[in-house]
DOPA-985603 format. One record per residue (C-alpha): residue in three letters; z, x negated, y negated; residue number from 1. Coordinates in steps of 0.02 Angstrom, whole numbers. Example, Ala and Ser with C-alpha at 12.3 -4.5 7.8 and 13.67 -1.06 7.14 Angstrom:
<nodes>
 res     c3     c1     c2   n
 Ala    390   -615    225   1
 Ser    357   -684     53   2
</nodes>
This chain:
<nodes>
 res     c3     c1     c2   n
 Unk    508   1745   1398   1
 Unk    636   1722   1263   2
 Unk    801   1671   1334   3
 Unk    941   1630   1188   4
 Unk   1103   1502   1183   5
 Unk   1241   1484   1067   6
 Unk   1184   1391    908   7
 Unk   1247   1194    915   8
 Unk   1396   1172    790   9
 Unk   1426    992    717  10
 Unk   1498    950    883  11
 Unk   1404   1015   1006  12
 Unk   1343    841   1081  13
 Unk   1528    776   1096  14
 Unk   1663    876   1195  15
 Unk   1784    770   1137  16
 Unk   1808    825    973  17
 Unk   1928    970    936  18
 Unk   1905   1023    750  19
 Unk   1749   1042    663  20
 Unk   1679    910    564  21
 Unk   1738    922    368  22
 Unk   1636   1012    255  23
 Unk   1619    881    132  24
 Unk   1579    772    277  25
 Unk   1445    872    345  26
 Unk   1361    876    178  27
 Unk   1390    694    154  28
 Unk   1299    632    342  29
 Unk   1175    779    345  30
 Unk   1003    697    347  31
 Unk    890    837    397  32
 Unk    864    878    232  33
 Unk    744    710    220  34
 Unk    690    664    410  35
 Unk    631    829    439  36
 Unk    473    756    372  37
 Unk    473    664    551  38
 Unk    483    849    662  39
 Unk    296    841    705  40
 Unk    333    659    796  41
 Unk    496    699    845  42
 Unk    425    842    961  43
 Unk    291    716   1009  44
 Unk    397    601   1073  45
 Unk    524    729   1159  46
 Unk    359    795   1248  47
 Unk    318    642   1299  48
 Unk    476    589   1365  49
 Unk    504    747   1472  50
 Unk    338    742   1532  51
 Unk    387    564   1599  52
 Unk    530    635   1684  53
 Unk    460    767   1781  54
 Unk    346    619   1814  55
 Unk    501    536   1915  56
 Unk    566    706   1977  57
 Unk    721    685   1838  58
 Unk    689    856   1797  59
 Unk    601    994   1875  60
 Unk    403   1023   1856  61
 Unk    457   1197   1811  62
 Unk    588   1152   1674  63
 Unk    482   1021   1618  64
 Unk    332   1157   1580  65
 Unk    462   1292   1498  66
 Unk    531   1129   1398  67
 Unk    341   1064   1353  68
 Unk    301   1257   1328  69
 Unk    464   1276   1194  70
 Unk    422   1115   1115  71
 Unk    229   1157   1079  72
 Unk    268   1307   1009  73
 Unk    411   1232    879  74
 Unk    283   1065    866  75
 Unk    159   1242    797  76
 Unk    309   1324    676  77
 Unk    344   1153    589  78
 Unk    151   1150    574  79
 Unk    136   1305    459  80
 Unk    315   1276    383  81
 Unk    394   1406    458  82
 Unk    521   1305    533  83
 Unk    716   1347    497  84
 Unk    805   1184    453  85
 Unk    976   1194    456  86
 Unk   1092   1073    380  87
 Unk   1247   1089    490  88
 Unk   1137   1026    638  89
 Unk   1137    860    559  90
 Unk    967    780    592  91
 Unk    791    818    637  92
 Unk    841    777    818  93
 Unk    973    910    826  94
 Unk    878   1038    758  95
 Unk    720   1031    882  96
 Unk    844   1028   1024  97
 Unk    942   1167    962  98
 Unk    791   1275    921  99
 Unk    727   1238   1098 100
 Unk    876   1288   1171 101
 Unk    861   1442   1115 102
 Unk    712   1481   1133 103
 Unk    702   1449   1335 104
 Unk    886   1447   1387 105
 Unk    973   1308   1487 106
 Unk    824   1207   1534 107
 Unk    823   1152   1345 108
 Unk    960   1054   1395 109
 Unk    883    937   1507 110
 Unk    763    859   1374 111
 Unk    883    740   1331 112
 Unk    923    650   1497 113
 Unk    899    457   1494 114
 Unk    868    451   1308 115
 Unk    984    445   1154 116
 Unk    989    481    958 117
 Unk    978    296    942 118
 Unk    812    260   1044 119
 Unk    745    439    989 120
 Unk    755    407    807 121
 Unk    687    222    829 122
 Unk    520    281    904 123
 Unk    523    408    785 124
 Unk    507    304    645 125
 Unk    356    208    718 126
 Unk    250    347    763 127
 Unk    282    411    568 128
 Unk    262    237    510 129
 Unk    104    160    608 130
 Unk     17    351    547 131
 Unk     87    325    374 132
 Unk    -12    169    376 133
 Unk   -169    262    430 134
 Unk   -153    363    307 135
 Unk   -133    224    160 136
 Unk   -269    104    235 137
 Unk   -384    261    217 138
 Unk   -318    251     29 139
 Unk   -365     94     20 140
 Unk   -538    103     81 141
 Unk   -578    235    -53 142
 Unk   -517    133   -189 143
 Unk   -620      5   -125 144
 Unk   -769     93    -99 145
 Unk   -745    157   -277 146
 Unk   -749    -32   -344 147
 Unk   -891    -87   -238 148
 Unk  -1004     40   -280 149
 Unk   -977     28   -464 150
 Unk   -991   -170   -453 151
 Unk  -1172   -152   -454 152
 Unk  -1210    -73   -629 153
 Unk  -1082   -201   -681 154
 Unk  -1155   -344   -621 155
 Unk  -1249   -365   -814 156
 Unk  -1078   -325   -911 157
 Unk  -1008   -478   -980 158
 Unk   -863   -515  -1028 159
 Unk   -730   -662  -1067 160
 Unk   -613   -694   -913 161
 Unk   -447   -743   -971 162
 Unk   -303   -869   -938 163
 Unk   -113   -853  -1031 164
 Unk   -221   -686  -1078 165
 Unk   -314   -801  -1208 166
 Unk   -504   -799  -1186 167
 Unk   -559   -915  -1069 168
 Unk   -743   -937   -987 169
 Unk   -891   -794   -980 170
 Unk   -863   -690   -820 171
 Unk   -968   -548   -746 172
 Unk   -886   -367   -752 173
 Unk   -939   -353   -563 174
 Unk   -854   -511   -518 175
 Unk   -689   -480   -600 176
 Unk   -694   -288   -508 177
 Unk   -723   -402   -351 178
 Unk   -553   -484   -377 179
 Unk   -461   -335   -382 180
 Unk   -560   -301   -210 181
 Unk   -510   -450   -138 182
 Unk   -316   -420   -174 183
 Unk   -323   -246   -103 184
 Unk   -416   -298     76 185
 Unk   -258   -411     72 186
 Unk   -133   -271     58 187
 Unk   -229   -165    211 188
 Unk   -217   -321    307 189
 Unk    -34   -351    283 190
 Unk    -21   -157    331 191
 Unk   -128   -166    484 192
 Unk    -11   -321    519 193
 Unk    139   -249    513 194
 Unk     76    -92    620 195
 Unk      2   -209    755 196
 Unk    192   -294    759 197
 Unk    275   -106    776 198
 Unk    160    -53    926 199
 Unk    322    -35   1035 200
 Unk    388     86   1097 201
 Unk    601    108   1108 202
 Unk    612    232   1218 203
 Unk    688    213   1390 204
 Unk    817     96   1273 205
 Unk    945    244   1255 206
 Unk   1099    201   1126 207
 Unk   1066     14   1163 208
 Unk   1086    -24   1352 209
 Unk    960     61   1418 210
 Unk   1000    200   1563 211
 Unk   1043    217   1747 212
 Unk    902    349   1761 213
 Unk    707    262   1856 214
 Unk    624    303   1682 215
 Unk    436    248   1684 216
 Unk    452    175   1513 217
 Unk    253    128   1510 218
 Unk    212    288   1525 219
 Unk    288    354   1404 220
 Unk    224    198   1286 221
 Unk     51    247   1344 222
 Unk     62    441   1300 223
 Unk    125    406   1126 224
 Unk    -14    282   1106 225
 Unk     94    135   1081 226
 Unk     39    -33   1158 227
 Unk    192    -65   1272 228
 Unk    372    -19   1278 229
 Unk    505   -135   1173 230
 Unk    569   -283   1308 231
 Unk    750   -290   1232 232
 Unk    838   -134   1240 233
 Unk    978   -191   1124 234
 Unk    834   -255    977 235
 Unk    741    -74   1017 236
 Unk    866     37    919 237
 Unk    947   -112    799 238
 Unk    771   -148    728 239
 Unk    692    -98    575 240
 Unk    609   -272    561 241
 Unk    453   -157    556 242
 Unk    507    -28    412 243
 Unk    562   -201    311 244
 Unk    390   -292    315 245
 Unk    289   -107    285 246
 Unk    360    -98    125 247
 Unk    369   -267     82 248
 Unk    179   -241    105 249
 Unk    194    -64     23 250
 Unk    269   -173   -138 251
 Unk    167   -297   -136 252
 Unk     19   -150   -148 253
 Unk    105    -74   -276 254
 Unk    101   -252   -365 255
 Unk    -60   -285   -378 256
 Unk   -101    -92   -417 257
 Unk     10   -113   -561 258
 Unk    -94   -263   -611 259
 Unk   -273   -173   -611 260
 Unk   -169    -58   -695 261
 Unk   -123   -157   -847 262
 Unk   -298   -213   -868 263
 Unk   -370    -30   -868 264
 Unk   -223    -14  -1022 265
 Unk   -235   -172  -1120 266
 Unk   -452   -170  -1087 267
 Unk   -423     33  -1176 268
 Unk   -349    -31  -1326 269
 Unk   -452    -17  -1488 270
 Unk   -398   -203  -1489 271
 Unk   -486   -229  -1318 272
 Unk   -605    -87  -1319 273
 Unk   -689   -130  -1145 274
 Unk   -664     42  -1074 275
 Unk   -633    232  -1108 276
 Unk   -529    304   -967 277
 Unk   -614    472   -926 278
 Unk   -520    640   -979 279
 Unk   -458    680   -825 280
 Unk   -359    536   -794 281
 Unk   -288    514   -980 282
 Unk   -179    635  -1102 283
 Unk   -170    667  -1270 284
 Unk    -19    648  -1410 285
 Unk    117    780  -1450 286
 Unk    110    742  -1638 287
 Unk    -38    610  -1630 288
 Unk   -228    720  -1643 289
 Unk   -330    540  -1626 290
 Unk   -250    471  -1477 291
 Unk   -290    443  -1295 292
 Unk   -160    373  -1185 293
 Unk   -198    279  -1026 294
 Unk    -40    391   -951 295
 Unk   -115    393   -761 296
 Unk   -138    208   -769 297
 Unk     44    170   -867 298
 Unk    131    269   -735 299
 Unk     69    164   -583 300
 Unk    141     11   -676 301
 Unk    295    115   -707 302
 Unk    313    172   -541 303
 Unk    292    -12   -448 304
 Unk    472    -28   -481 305
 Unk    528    125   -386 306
 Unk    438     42   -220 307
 Unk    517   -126   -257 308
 Unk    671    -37   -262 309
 Unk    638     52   -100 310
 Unk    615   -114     -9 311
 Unk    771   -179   -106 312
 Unk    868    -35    -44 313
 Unk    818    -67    149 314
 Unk    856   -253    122 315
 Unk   1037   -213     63 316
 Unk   1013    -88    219 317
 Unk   1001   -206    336 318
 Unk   1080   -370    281 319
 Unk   1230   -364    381 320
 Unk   1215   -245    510 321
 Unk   1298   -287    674 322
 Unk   1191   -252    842 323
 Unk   1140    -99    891 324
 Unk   1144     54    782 325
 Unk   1245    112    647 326
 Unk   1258    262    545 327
 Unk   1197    163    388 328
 Unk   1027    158    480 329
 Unk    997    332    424 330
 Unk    968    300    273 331
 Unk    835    203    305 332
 Unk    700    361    287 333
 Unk    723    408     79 334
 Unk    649    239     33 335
 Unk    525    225    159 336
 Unk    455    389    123 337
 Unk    476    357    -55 338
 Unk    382    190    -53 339
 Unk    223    294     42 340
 Unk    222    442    -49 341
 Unk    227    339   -205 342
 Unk     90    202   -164 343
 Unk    -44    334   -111 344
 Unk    -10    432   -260 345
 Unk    -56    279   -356 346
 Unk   -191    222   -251 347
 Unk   -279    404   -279 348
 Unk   -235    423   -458 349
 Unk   -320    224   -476 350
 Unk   -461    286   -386 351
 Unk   -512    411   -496 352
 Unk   -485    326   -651 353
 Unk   -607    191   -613 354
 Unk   -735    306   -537 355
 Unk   -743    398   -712 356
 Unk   -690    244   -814 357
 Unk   -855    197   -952 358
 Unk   -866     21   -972 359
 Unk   -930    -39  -1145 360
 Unk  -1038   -179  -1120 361
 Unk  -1083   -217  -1304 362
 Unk   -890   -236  -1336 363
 Unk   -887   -343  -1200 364
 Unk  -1025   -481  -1262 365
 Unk   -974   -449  -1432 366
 Unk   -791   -544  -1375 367
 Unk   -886   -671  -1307 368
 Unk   -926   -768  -1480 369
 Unk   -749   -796  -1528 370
 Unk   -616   -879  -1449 371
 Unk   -707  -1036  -1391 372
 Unk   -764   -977  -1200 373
 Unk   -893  -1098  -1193 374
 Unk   -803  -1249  -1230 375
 Unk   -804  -1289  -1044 376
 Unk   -974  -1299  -1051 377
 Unk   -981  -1439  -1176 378
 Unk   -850  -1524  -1079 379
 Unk   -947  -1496   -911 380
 Unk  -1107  -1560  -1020 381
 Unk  -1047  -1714  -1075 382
 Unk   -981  -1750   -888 383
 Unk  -1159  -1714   -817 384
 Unk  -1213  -1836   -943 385
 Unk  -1099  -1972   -882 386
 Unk   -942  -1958   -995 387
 Unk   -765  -1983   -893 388
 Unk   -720  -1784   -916 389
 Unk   -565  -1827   -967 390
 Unk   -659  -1907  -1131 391
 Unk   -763  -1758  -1135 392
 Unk   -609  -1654  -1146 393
 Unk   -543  -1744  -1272 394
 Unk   -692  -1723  -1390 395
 Unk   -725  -1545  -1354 396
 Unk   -543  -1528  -1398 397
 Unk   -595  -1620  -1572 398
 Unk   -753  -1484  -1574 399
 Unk   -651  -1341  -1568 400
 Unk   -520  -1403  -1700 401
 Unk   -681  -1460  -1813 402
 Unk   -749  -1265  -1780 403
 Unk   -591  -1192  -1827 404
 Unk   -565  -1289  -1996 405
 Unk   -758  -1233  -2024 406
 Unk   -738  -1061  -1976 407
 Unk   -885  -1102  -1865 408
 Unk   -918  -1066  -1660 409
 Unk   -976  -1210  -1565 410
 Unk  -1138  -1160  -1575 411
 Unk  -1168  -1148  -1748 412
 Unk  -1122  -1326  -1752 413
 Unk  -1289  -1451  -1809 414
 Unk  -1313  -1563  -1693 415
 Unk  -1268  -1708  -1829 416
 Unk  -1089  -1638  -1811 417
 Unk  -1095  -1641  -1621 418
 Unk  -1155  -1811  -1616 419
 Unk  -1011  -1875  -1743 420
 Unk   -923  -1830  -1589 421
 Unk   -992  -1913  -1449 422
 Unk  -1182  -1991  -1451 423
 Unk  -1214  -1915  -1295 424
 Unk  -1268  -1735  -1356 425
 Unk  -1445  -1696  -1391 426
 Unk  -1513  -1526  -1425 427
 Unk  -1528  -1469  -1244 428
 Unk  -1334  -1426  -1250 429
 Unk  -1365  -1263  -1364 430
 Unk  -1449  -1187  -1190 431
 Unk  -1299  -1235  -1113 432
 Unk  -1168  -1117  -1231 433
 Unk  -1277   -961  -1203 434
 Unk  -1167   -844  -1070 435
 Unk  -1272   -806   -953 436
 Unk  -1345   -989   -927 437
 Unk  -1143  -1022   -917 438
 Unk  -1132   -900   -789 439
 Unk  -1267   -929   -692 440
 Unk  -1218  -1113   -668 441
 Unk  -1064  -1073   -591 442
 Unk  -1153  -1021   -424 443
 Unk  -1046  -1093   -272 444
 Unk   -984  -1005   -162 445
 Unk   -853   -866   -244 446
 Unk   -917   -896   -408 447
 Unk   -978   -784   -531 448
 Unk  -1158   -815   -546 449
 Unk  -1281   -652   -491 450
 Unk  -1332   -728   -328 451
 Unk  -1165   -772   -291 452
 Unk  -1098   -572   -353 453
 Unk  -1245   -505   -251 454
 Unk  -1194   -575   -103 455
 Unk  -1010   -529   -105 456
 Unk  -1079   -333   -139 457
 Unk  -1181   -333      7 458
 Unk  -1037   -454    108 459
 Unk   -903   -296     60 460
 Unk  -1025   -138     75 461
 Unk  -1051   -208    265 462
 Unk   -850   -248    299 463
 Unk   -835    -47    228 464
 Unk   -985      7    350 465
 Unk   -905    -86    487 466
 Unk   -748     51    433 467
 Unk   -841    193    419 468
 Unk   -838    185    224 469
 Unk   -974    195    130 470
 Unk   -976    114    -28 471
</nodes>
């Protein structure tokens, strides 16, 4: 049965209050125009809480059903969209309980005993957040499935590594895709951090001194699937500790995304030429026929700042906030949704471009004969063969001045010339400079040598299996 109620003006919660809130105001402290995004949670929680007190015969079992009845059925109309949001209720908050009251009549009015706005919103933004970080770890796992399963038929691709972005030592193609592995698995920890710390839940802390009401607060931790209820009421609804370190992690994400990023541009360059991005992740030039921009990859460099920015904007937030809540704490939810939306755009548009990304494995060797990446390996010769490495620095230093006078690589040196520089060389050092026997000598543990790239495949295929991800 539809029953119906007067709508909720801007004052409806405070009988106080003769005149009607300003219309400038109203438009200036309306937030449901951004945290209606958390009405699926919001209804969660207010189901939840009533069910907890019918639980403790606070309400009625038979208000408590028309109230879990309403609420399912608005929890359905914000599922297809067909929910009416209307400004002049304020927040999200306002707007479920409004809509509820009309659709069942007084009862609706009972949902909010022993809570508050404060404690509402708070647990709100956990249940959004901790799924939100479900969501992007999910993200994550793609992209990384994407780079382990290419690392493979990469595992022959040589190429220089570089240092000061100046050629440095020969480095497998798989191994360096590995490192951008290793720096996202850090990112999904810090996020699966940061939702383990968040597992509380604030309700039961009402505006910040908890209630008079016998609420069973566990309960209603355990229904929303959060490990235990806050302990301080007063911390419950001032915190947003939690939203702070997510997108710290969120930046830091978008960080190190912006770094693969670069690489995908500089490594497209006809000065590079390592890699062609595929079509679909590239665009062409207004006035320019011949070109093929790296756009996909340029805009999540550009767009790292925005989520920087969204953790700078919480920070400024927050920094000197008295206990409990305040009204600035609304505007918490723009740069929190901002820094999500934003990161697993960019985590899907990176996934894609490497998936279809063609690596060019001739260009690759081809920059290994200039630029001096196996003057290590002299060094690291002539220290095998007894010289203080320091020494052996020093005259590979003297070797790669001699080669640059001579417009000569180290290997094209005779070994006359070599031993002018140090009596230790004989001919067994030209074996040495080729890259692959470089390579392959660098086989500890987390080095770049097959064996060694092998293993860390296999070693990141099974931490993906043990996710459900297959790589």
């Amino acid at each position: 049965m539809n029953h119906t109620s007067p709508p909720m003006s801007e004052k409806a919660w405070g009988g106080r209050f003769e005149e009607e809130l300003d219309s400038v105001a109203a438009r200036y402290s309306e937030s449901v125009s951004f945290d209606q995004r958390l009405g699926a949670v919001d209804v969660r929680g207010s189901i939840a809480h009533v069910k907890m007190l019918a639980s403790r015969s606070i309400v009625s079992a038979e208000d408590a059903a028309a109230i879990v009845a309403g609420l399912e059925t608005i929890g359905e109309e914000i599922a297809r969209g067909e929910m009416t949001w209307d400004p002049a209720l304020e927040d999200v908050h306002m707007n479920v309980e409004s809509r509820l009251s009309a659709r069942i009549g007084a009862p609706g009015g009972r949902l909010h005993t022993g809570r508050s706005r404060n404690d509402q919103v708070a647990t709100d933004m956990r249940l959004w957040t901790k799924e939100a970080i479900q969501g992007t770890c999910a993200r994550l796992d793609r992209l990384l499935a994407v780079i382990v399963g290419r690392a493979p038929g990469l595992v022959d691709h040589l190429l220089p590594g570089y240092t000061h972005l100046q050629r440095a030592q020969p480095m497998r193609l798989a191994h360096h895709l590995l490192a951008w592995a290793e720096m996202l698995e850090r990112d999904r920890g810090r996020l699966v951090d940061a939702a383990t710390r968040m597992d509380e839940c604030p309700l039961g802390s009402a505006a910040l001194a908890g209630t008079t009401f016998d609420l069973d607060r566990a309960m209603t931790a355990e229904a929303l699937g959060f490990a235990r209820p806050t302990a301080n009421s007063l911390d419950a609804v001032g915190d947003r500790d939690f939203l702070l370190e997510t997108v710290s992690a969120l930046s830091i994400t978008a960080i190190h995304l912006s770094r693969i990023a670069e690489e995908l541009v500089l490594w497209s360059t006809q000065e590079f030429g390592f890699v062609e991005m595929s079509d679909a992740f590239t665009t062409g030039s207004s006035i320019m026929p011949q070109k093929k921009n790296p756009d996909m990859a340029e805009l999540v460099r550009g767009k790292t700042g925005r989520v920087v920015g969204d953790l700078v904007s919480l920070m400024m937030l927050m920094k000197a906030l008295p206990l409990a809540y305040n009204r600035d704490m609304q505007e918490d939810k723009p740069p929190v949704f901002d820094a999500f939306d934003t990161v697993d755009d960019s985590l899907d548009v990176l996934a894609g471009s490497i998936e279809g990304a063609r690596f060019d494995a001739k260009r690759m060797r081809e920059a290994l004969s200039r630029g001096f990446v196996d003057a290590t390996e002299v060094a690291d010769w002539l220290a095998d063969h007894g010289v203080p490495f320091r020494e052996a620095h020093h005259v590979t230093g003297a070797l790669v001045k001699r080669c640059v006078d001579e417009g000569k690589t180290l290997a094209e040196l005779p070994l006359e010339a070599l031993r002018e520089a140090h009596p230790a060389f004989d001919d067994t050092l030209y074996a040495a400079l080729d890259p692959e026997t470089a390579i392959e000598r660098r086989a500890l543990f987390g080095g770049p040598a097959r064996a060694r790239v092998d293993e860390q495949i296999t070693a990141w295929r099974g931490r993906l299996a043990a996710r459900g991800v297959e790589a």
